[in-house]
N, C-alpha and C positions, 0 to 999 in steps of 0.2 A: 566608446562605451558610455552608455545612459549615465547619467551621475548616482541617480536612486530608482528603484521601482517600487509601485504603489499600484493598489487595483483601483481603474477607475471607475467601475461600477459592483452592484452589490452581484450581478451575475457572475463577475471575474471572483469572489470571494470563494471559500471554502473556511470554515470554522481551524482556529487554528489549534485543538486538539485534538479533530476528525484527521487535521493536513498532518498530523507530525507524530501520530499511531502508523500512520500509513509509511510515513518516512521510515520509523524506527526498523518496522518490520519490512518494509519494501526494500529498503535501502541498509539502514544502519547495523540491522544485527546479523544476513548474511555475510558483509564483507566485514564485519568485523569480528565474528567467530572463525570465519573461515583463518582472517590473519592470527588469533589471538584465540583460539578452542580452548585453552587452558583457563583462563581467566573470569574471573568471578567478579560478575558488575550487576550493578542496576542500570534503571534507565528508566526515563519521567519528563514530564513538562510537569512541573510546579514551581512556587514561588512567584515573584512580581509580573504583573504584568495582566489584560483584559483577557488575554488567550485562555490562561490559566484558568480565571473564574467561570469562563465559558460566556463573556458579554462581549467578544469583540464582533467587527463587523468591519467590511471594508475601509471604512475611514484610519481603524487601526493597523493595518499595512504599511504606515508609513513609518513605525521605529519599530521595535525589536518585537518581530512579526515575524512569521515565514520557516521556512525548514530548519527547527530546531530542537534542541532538548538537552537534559543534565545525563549523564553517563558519571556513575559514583563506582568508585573502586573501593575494595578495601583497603586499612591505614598503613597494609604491609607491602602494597603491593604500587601504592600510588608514585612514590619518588620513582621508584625504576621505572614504573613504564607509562607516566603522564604525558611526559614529552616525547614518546613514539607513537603512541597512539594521535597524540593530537598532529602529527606532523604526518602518521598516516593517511587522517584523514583530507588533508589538505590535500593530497595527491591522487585520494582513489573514489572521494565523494564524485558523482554524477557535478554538473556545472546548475541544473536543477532538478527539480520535483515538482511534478504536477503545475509545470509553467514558471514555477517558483524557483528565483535565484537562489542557490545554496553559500555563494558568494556574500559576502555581508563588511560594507564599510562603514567603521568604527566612529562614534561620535568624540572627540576630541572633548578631553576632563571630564566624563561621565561614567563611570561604571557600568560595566555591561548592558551598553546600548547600542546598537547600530542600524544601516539599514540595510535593504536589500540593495545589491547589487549585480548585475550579469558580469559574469568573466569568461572569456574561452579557451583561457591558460592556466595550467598550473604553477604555483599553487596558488587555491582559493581562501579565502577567511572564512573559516566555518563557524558555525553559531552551535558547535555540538560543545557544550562545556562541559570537563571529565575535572571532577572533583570526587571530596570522600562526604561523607554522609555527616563528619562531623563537621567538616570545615563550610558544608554550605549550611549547616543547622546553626553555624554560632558567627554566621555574617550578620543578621539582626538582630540576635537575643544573643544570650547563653546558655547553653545545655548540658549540660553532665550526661551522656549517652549509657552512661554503665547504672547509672543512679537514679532511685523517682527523683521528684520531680517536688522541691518542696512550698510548701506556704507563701515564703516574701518569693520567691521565684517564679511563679503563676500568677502573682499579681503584680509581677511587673511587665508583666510580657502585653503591650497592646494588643489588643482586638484584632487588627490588620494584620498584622504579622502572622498571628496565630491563623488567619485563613489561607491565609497565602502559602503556608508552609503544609495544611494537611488538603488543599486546593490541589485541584490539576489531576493528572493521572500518573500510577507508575505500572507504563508498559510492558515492564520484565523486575526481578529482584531477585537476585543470584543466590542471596548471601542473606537476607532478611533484617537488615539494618535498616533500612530507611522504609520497610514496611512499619516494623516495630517501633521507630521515632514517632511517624506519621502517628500512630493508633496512640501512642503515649498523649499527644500533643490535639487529638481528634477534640475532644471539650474540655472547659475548667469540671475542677472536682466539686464536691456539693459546698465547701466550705468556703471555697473564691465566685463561685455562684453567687450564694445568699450574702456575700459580701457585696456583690454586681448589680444584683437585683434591689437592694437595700438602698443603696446609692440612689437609684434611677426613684424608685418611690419617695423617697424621700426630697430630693427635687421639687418631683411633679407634687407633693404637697405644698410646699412651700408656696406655689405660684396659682395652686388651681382657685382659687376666689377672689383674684385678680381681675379674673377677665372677664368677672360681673361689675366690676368695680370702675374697670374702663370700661364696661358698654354703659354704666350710667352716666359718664362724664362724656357720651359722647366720642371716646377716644376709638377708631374703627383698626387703627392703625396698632397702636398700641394691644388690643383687645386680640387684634388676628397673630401678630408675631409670640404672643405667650400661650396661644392655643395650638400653632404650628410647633411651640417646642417642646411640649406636653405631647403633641402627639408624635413626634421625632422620637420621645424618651419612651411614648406604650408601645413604635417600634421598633425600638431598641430589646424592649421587653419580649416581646412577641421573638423574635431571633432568639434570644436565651431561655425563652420555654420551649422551644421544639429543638432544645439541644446543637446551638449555631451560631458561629460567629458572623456578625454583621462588619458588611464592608464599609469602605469610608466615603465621602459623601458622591462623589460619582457614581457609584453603583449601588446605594442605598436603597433606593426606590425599585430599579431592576430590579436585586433580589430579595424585595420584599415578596414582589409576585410567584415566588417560587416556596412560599410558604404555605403549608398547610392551611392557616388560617387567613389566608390573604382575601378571598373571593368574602367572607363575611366580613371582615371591617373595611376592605376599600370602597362602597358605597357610602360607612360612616366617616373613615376621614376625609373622602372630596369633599361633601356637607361640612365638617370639621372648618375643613380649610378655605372653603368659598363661599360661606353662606354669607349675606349682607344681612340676616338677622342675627340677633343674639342667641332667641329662644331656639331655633332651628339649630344653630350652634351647640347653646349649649345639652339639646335634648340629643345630638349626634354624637358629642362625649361621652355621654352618662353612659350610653349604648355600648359608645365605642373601650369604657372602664370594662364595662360588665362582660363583654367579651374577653377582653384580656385578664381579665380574674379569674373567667373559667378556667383559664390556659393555663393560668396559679394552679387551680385546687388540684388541676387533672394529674399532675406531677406528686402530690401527695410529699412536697418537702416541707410544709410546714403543717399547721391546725388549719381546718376550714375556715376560710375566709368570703363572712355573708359579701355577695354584692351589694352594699346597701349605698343607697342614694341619699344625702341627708340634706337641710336649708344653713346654709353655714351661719355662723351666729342670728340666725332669723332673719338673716336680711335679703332674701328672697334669689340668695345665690344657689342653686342646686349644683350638687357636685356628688361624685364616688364619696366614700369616708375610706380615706385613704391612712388615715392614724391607725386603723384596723389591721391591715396588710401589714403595715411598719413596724408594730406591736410583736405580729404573729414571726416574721421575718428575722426581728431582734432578738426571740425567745432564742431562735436555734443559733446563733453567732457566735464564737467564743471573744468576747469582749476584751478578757484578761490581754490578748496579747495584742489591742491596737490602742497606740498611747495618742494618736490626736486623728480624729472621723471624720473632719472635714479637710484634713489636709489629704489622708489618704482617698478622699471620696474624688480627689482631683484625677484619678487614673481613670476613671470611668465618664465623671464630668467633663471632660476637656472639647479642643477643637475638632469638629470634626472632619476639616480638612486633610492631607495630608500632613499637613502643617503638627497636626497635633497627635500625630505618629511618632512617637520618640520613646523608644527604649529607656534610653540614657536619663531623661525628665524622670522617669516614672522609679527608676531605681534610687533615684536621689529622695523622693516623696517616701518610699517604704522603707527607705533610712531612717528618715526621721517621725516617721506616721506607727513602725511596725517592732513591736520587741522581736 
């Protein structure tokens, strides 16, 4: 027996929520209504992983890849029949699907990771995980399923998480629990928005007359690293005006291009980010403001916000006037209940690695940042 399998070329691939619709229905919900016809479940690929967002590609076959998905039961029904079900499955899954090992061995001290495996025996290790809708909604956050959803509890919740959980697809939904999670959880509300978007402006003011500042000292290096973070934060921006969470820096760029407004500023930020002049630089910013401000106005959350271009204290820096935005932004905020804005601006500020994925951090911040 092979130790792991992996596709070796992009021709062996198939997309792994095209391979695991086809499973569901080919495979999983025949032999699993036929044993169990009573029984009220979901069924989905969502949460962690490339499959999910839709950017995998054969190099991603080699961990938790392949014939798989969540199967949720209701909270009434999960103790009695988790473990016949998953121990059915072990015995009556095909050995694979579409080439694809159904088989999967377990990476040792990692949480649900494995890889493909062939087996020709029963039983196999299947990757069909049968939970309830609460218990995989409150393996990375917290949820109250019965209850909205309040103020400090949306702004704790990272960015990541929040895609990864209304990400993926749900194949079937018996019972309507994890549609309705999903759709709860689908964007921030207007009030953790313009908290989101405020932070990010606010930023990019702080640093944008900078990079006039090192192109007069000669600094190219210095000049190009605060204009690529400037424009990291207007697409950060761009994601939460077309109503979207942005993923973490692996897939950043990917699903930028699946934006609405992508085909008009990606010509202004390659210029942005590559140009060896200044003036080319900074005329590809001002462009690249003024696009992203339309994407403001069109939403109509705050007052009209002129694009205006200004010379920052005369010294022949051209820049957005971005105290404008800030201004109109801060009008609509309820201020009363945040007792310190730069500590809580750290939820939105942070790493963009995975590294700077943490629930936990950001709950401790809206302790102390949030009445």
């Amino acid at each position: 027996m092979e130790d792991t399998f992996t596709c070796k070329t992009p021709e062996d691939f198939i997309p792994g929520l095209a391979l695991n619709k086809g499973f569901y229905f080919d495979v999983v919900k025949p032999i699993f209504e036929k044993e169990f016809p009573n029984v009220k479940y979901a069924a989905a690929l969502i949460g962690h992983c490339s499959d999910v967002l839709g950017f995998d590609d054969y190099k991603s076959t080699d961990h938790v890849w392949g014939p798989r998905l969540q199967m949720f039961l209701e909270e009434s029904e999960y103790e009695k029949l988790h473990e016949e079900i998953d121990n059915y499955f072990k015995y009556h899954l095909p050995f694979e699907y579409k080439g694809f090992p159904t088989n999967y061995k377990p990476v040792e001290g990692w949480f649900n990771n494995a890889y493909m495996q062939f087996k020709d025996a029963y039983p196999i290790n299947h990757f069909i995980e049968i939970t309830t809708v609460k218990s995989f909604y409150n393996r990375d956050i917290s949820i109250d399923l019965n209850s909205n959803i309040g103020f400090k509890a949306w702004l704790a919740y990272p960015v990541q998480n929040l895609l990864e959980l209304t990400s993926g697809e749900v194949f079937y939904d018996g019972f309507g629990e994890l549609t309705d999670t999903r759709r709860k959880l689908s964007f921030f509300p207007l009030e953790v928005l313009l908290l989101r978007i405020y932070f990010l402006w606010q930023s990019i003011n702080e640093e944008q007359a900078f990079i006039g500042r090192c192109a007069e000292q000669n600094d190219f290096i210095g000049e190009t690293i605060i204009a690529n973070r400037i424009v990291n934060k207007l697409i950060k921006l761009c994601f939460y005006y077309e109503n979207k969470y942005y993923p973490y820096s692996k897939w950043f760029g990917t699903a930028l291009k699946q934006l609405e407004i992508f085909k008009r500023v990606e010509p202004l930020i390659y210029t942005v980010m590559y140009s060896r002049t200044y003036k080319e630089r900074e005329e590809a910013l001002n462009e690249l403001y003024i696009e992203v401000i339309k994407k403001h106005n069109s939403l109509n959350i705050t007052e009209y916000v002129e694009p205006k271009i200004i010379n920052y204290y005369k010294r022949g820096y051209l820049g957005f006037y971005s105290e404008q935005v800030i201004e109109k932004i801060s009008e609509k905020i309820q201020w009363g209940r945040i007792k310190d804005i730069e500590l809580l601006s750290k939820i939105e500020l942070q790493d963009d690695s995975n590294f700077g994925v943490n629930y936990e951090v950001n709950k401790k911040i809206i302790a102390e940042a949030v009445e």
